[in-house]
C-alpha positions as CSV (number, residue, x, y, z in Angstrom):
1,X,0.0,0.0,0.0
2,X,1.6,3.1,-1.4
3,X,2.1,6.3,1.7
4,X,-0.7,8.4,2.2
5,X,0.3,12.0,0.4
6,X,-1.2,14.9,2.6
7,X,-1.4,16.6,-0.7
8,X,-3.9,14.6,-2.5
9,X,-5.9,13.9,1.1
10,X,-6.2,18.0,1.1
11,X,-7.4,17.7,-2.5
12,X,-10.1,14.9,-1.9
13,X,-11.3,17.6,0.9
14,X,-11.4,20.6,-1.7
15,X,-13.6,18.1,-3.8
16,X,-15.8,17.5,-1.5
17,X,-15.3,14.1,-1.4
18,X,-17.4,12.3,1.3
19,X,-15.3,10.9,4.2
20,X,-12.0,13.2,2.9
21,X,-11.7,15.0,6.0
22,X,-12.4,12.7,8.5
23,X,-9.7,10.5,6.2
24,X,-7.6,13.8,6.7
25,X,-7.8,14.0,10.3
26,X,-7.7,10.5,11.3
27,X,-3.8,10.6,9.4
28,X,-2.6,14.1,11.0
29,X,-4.5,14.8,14.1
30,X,-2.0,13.4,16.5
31,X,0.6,14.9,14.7
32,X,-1.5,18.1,14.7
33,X,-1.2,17.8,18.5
34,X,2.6,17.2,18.9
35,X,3.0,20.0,17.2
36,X,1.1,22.2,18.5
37,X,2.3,20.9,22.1
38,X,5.7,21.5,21.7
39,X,4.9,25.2,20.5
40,X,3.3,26.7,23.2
41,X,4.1,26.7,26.8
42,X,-0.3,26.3,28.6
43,X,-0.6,22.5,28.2
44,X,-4.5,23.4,29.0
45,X,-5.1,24.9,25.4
46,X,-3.4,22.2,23.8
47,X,-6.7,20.1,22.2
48,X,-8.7,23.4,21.7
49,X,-5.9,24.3,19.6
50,X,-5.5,21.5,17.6
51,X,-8.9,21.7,17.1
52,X,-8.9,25.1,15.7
53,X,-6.1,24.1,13.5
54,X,-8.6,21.6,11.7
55,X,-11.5,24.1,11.6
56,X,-8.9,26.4,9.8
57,X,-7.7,23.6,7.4
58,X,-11.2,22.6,6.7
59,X,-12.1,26.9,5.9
60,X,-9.0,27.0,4.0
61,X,-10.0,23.8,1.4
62,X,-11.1,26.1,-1.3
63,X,-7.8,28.1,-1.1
64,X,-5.5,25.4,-0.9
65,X,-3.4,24.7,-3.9
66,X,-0.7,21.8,-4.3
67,X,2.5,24.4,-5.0
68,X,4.5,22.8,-1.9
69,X,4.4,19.8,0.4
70,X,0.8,19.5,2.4
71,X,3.2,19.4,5.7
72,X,4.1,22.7,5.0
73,X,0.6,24.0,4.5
74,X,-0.1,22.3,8.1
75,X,2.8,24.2,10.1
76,X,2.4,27.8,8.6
77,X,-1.6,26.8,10.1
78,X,0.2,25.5,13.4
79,X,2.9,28.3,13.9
80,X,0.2,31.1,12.9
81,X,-2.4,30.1,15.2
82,X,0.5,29.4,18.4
83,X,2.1,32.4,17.8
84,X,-1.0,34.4,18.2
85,X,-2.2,32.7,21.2
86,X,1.1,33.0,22.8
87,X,1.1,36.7,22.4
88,X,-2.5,36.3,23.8
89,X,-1.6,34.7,26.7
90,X,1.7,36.8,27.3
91,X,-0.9,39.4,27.6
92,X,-3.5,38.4,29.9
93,X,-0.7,36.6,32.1
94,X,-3.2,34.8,34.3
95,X,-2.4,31.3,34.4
96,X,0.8,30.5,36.7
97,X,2.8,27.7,34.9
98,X,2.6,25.5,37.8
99,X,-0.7,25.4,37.4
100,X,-1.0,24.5,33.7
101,X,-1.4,21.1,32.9
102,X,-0.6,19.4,36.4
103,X,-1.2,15.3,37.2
104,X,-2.7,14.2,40.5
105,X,-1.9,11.1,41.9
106,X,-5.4,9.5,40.2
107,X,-4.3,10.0,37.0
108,X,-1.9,7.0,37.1
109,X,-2.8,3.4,37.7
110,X,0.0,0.6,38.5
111,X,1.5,-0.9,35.4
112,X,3.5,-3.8,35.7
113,X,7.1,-3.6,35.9
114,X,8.7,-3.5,32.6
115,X,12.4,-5.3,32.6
116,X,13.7,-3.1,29.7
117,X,12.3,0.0,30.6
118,X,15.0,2.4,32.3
119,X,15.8,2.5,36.1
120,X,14.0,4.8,38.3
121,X,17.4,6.9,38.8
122,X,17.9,6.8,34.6
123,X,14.4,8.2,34.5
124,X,14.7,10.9,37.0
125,X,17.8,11.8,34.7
126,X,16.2,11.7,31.9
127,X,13.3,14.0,32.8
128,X,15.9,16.4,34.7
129,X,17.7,16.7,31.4
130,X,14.6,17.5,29.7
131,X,13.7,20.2,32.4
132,X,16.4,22.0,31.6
133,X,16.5,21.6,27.6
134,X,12.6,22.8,27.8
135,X,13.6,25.8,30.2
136,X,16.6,26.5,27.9
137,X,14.7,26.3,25.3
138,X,11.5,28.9,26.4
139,X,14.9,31.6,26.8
140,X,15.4,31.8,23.3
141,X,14.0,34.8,21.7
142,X,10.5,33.4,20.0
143,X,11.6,33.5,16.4
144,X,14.6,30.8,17.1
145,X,12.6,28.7,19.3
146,X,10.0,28.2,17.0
147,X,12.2,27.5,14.2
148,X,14.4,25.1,16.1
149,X,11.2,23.6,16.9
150,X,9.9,23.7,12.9
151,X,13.6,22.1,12.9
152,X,14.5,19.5,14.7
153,X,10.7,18.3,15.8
154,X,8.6,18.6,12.8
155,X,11.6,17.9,10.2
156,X,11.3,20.8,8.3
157,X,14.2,21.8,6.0
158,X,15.4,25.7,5.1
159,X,13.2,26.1,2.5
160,X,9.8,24.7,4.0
161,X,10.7,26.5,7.4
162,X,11.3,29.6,5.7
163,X,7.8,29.5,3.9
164,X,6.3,28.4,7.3
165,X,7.8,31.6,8.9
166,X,7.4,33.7,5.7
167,X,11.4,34.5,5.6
168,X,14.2,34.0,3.7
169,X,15.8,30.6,3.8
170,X,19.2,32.6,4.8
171,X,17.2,34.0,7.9
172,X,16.0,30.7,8.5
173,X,19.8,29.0,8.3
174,X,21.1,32.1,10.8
175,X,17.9,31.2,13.4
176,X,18.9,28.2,13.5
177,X,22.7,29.2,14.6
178,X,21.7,31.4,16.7
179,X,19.4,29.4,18.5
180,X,21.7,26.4,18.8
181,X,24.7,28.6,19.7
182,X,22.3,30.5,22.3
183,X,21.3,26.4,23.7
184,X,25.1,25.5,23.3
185,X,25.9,28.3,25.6
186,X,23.2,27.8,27.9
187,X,23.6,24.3,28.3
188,X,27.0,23.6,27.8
189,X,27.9,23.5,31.7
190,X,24.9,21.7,32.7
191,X,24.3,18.9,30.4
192,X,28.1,18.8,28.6
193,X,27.5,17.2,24.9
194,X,23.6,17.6,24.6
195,X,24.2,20.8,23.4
196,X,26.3,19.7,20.8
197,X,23.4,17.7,19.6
């Protein structure tokens, strides 16, 4: 069975085509939520977001022409719409971060013990590594985080980044120094190679 192309999934939808959407959404609605989870910082907006991101895709199936890859199309959606409600939110300032997307104790149940999974200390590492990367990277100036993000989590190259963020794929290649010099620096005392990453 040959890979479903986004391109000819947004197509079906443009058509009309019964059941094209919910085809459409079925395929990139997880990923829809990734992304949009790793862009913004208020874990509680995370599923109304992704939701608005299909209401827009569905609006925008009239519009949409083939010229680039669909994933493209998606992220200048996803990076419009999180960029937006981040200056919203930086705005208002009333939600406390401790306070945004926390677990209570009911929220887990007992799993058996897995014998490959990693020890509790590894664990503890790993998320303490991953504090820091995600507070590292929330100091970088807005344009090189969310590029580093288009980057290295969404697998974006220069050119699809830089229509994404509507700038010049030489903009996009200096963001990306920038923002991995500014994490090298940053990190290079704390977590020694990870920066080099």
């Amino acid at each position: 069975m040959a890979p479903l192309d986004g391109r000819e999934m947004m197509l079906a939808v443009s058509r009309e085509i019964p059941g094209a959407f919910e085809r459409l959404v079925s395929v990139y609605e997880s990923r829809i939520k990734a992304a949009v989870a790793r862009s913004i910082s208020d874990r509680s907006s995370v599923d109304d977001l992704s939701q608005e991101v299909l209401l827009r895709l569905y609006r925008a199936r009239a519009r949409y022409e083939p010229t680039a890859r669909f994933e493209t199309f998606l992220y200048r959606i996803i990076f419009n719409l999180c960029v937006n409600h981040t200056q919203y939110q930086r705005r208002r300032r009333t939600l406390p971060l401790e306070q945004a997307g926390g677990y209570g104790e009911s929220d887990f149940s007992t799993l058996p013990e897995d014998e490959n999974a990693p020890s509790p200390i590894e664990d503890v590492a790993r998320e303490e590594r991953g504090r820091i990367v995600r507070a590292a990277m929330e100091q970088l100036p807005e344009n090189q985080r969310r590029a580093l993000q288009l980057s290295r989590f969404e697998g974006l190259g220069y050119e699809e980044i830089s229509e994404v963020m509507t700038l010049s794929v030489q903009a996009v290649k200096s963001l990306l120094w920038r923002a991995r010099e500014n994490l090298r620096h940053s990190l290079g005392s704390r977590l020694g190679n990870y920066a080099d990453a």
